[in-house]
C-alpha positions, 0 to 999 in steps of 0.5 A: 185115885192117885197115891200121894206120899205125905208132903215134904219139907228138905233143902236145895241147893244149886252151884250156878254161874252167876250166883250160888243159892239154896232154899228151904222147900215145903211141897205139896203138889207139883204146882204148890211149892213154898220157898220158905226161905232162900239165899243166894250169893252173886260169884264170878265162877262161871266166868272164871272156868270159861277164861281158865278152863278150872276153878282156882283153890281161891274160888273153891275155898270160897265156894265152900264158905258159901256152902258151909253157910248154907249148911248151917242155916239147914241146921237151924231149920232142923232140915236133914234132906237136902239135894244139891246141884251143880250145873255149868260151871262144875260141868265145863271145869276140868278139876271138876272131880277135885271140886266135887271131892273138896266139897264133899269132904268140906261141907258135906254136900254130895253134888250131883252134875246136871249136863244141859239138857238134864238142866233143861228138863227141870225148867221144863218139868215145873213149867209142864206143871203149870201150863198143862192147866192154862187152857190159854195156850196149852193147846198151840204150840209153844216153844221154851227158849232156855238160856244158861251160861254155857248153851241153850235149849230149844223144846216145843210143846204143844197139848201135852206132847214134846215135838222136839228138842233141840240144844246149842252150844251158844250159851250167854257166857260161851257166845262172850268168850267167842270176842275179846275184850276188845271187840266186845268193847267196839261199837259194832259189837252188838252187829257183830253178835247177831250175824254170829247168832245168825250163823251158829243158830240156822241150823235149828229153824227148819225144825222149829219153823215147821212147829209153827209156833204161836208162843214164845215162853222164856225162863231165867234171869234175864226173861225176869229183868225184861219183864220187870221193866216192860209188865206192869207189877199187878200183872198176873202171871204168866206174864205176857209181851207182845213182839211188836212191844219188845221188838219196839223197845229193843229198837229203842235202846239202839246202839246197844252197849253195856252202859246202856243196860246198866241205866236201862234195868238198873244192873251191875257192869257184870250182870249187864254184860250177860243180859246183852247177848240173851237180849239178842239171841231173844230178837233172833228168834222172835224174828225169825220163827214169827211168833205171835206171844212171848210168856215169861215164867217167873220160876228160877232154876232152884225152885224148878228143881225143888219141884221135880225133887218134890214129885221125885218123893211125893208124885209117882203119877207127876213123874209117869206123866213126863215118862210118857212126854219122853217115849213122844221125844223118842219117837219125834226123833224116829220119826226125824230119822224115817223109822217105820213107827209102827214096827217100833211101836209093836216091839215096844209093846212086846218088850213091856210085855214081856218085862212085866212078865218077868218083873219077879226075876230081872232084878231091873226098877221101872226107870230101867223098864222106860230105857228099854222102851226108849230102845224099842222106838230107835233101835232103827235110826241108823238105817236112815243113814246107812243100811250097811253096818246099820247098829253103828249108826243107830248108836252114834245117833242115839248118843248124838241125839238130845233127850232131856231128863235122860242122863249121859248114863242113861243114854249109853245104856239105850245106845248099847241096847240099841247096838247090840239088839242088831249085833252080836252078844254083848262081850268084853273084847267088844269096844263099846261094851269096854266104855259101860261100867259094871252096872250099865252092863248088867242093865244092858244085858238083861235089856238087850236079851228082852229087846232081841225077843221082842224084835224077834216077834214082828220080823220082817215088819209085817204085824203077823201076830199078836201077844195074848199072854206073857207069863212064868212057868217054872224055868221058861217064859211062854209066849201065847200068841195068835196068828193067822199067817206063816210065822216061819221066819219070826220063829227061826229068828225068836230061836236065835234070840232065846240063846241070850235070852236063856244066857241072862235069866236062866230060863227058856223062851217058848212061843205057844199058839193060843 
């Protein structure tokens, strides 16, 4: 059985571009999450830094009255955990250190900054949850359209497994800042954003097409106003909707304008504003990739949150699920990047090896055990674009990849472990040794010494032998393998790498026939 951390109640609390909200959380299971209590404030901040670029002290002020509220009704609830998070409109802020520091000292919330595809990953997280149980249509492929102010997120997901991962810089608010007030006020306005949708989006369909997707799940506000106006309320969830009944009812409110969506569904000038160009980037997408469902999910970014903040507490087996959904994101983009997957897989399984065998001494947590996994399976990619100078490439293209629920930190230490597995040692005079912080250094010295060895093991690419024992004697690593080739150059090869390797942990390497 599964050990499971006794049920939680704490706080959340999100700093969004429309509106501002908390809620009071009791968590069970990661598919049994009560919202005891919620509140939420409507604000114009995300419109505001896409104009300007910051937010003013007005709007800062006004966003600590906001959290100072949400700080009390924690009290009265006697509440004393809460996680606070902040998403676009913090991220895309220029000041958005200084906003960070006000609050922090005004209300004494410490906001954590989600990127985009962290951001994706906790709607995908509490989506996983649920659809992994919907016999329904977890065995064909999916695909979850995430819409959020400042980009969009595109995840297929089919069995249990993610096929891809895929985000644009194309979000609601970002794609209103492309046209004046202007040209967002002319008739052709909604012509005008589909051909610029057309554009900015044809990159993604290859990849999305070969999927061949079967349905469309889509999340957020805007999925839920949709929902309201075209599923009846006794509709169980998730709710479903035809394309064809979508396609016919986008049709029908044809010339599309603002004024119209306010009537339609019943919103605010703001709101309405802000649905028109999801409504289109939705019509885009059911055109081009011709699904066959579109599902709405019913889940707001806040209780997505809670969920993963509740697994993060109470669920180590929720949490190693999604660890292994993530090693399959790394390897779709190996794959992407022509790797020879079997190389990668054998090196990844000697790294885990040989870090567990030093699990007493590395001083590294299991979060730092699944980077290194992630390494093993791209340390390659930059062969695909150039051989010469190949851990170059491998680097930018980790750092230019997406990977959901791997933070920008997280993803230069596996670029860094990448780089250095194929270059010389790690060293301070080294540019993109400079870039890691202290911390991120320390990680990417002990990750690279392992992942050198592990290299080390299938040199040459030829599965020559296999690890029957990793353990510790006194101060050396002994590696008891078995083969039944020559083995001269992955012996030549694992000397050199043991030079780092005696560096960092102070012990010696030695690799013992069975």
């Amino acid at each position: 059985m599964n050990a499971m951390k006794p049920s939680p109640t704490f706080g959340v609390v999100h700093i969004g571009s429309i509106r501002t909200s908390a809620a009071i959380v009791s968590w069970r299971t990661p598919t049994d999450v009560e919202i005891i209590e919620s509140v939420q404030k409507e604000t114009t901040f995300g419109e505001e830094v896409l104009h300007a670029h910051r937010l003013s002290f007005a709007s800062i002020h006004a966003l600590c009255t906001i959290l100072q509220g949400f700080r009390q009704l924690f009290a009265d609830y006697g509440i004393e955990t809460v996680y606070p998070i902040a998403t676009t409109v913090v991220r895309e802020a220029e000041n958005s250190l200084g906003i960070l520091d006000l609050l922090r000292l005004r209300t004494g919330f410490s906001f954590h900054v989600a990127g985009l595809t962290e951001e994706t990953y906790y709607k995908f997280f509490a989506l996983h949850q649920r659809l992994k149980r919907d016999e329904t249509i977890g065995k064909r492929p999916l695909l979850l359209l995430d819409v959020t102010s400042g980009g969009l997120a595109f995840t297929g997901w089919k069995s249990g497994r993610i096929l891809f991962q895929r985000n644009a810089a194309s979000g609601r608010l970002s794609i209103l800042e492309h046209f004046t007030k202007k040209e967002r006020s002319d008739v052709m306005f909604p012509s005008a954003m589909r051909d610029y949708l057309h554009a900015a989006l044809s990159p993604l369909w290859p990849t999305i097409s070969r999927a061949k997707i079967h349905t469309l799940v889509l999340t957020g506000f805007e999925s839920r106003v949709l929902a309201h106006r075209l599923i009846p309320a006794d509709a169980n969830e998730p709710h479903a909707i035809a394309p064809e009944t979508f396609r016919t009812f986008l049709e029908g409110l044809a010339p599309l304008t603002v004024k119209k969506l306010m009537r339609t569904f019943s919103l605010s000038e703001r709101l309405a504003s802000i649905l028109l160009p999801t409504l289109l980037l939705y019509d885009e997408t059911i055109r081009t990739i011709q699904i066959d469902s579109i599902r709405v999910m019913d889940t707001p970014f806040l209780q997505s949150y809670a969920t993963y903040a509740g697994a993060l507490l109470c669920s180590p087996h929720a949490m190693r699920e999604q660890d292994i959904l993530l090693l399959d994101l790394a390897r779709s983009v190996a794959m992407r990047y022509g790797c020879n997957l079997a190389h990668d897989e054998r090196v990844e399984t000697f790294a885990v090896r040989i870090f567990e065998a030093l699990q007493s001494i590395h001083g590294l947590s299991e979060r730092h055990g699944m980077l290194l996994r992630m390494s093993a399976i791209l340390h390659e990619t930059g062969k695909f674009i150039n051989l010469r100078n190949y851990a170059l490439h491998t680097w930018q293209t980790v750092l230019g990849s997406d990977f959901f629920g791997i933070t920008d930190a997280e993803k230069e230490i596996i670029a860094s472990n990448c780089y250095y597995c194929a270059k010389e040692n790690p060293d301070h005079r080294d540019t993109h040794y400079q870039l890691l912080t202290r911390e991120q250094k320390i990680v990417v010295d002990k990750c690279c010494a392992i992942l050198r060895l592990a290299d080390a093991l299938d040199q040459g690419h030829r599965d020559k032998l296999t690890i029957k024992n990793a353990r510790l004697a006194r101060e050396a690593l002994i590696l008891t393998y078995r083969s039944e080739d020559d083995i001269a150059l992955i012996r030549w090869t694992f000397d050199r790498a043991s030079v780092l390797f005696r560096e960092i942990f102070g012990i010696t390497p030695i690799l013992q026939r069975a």
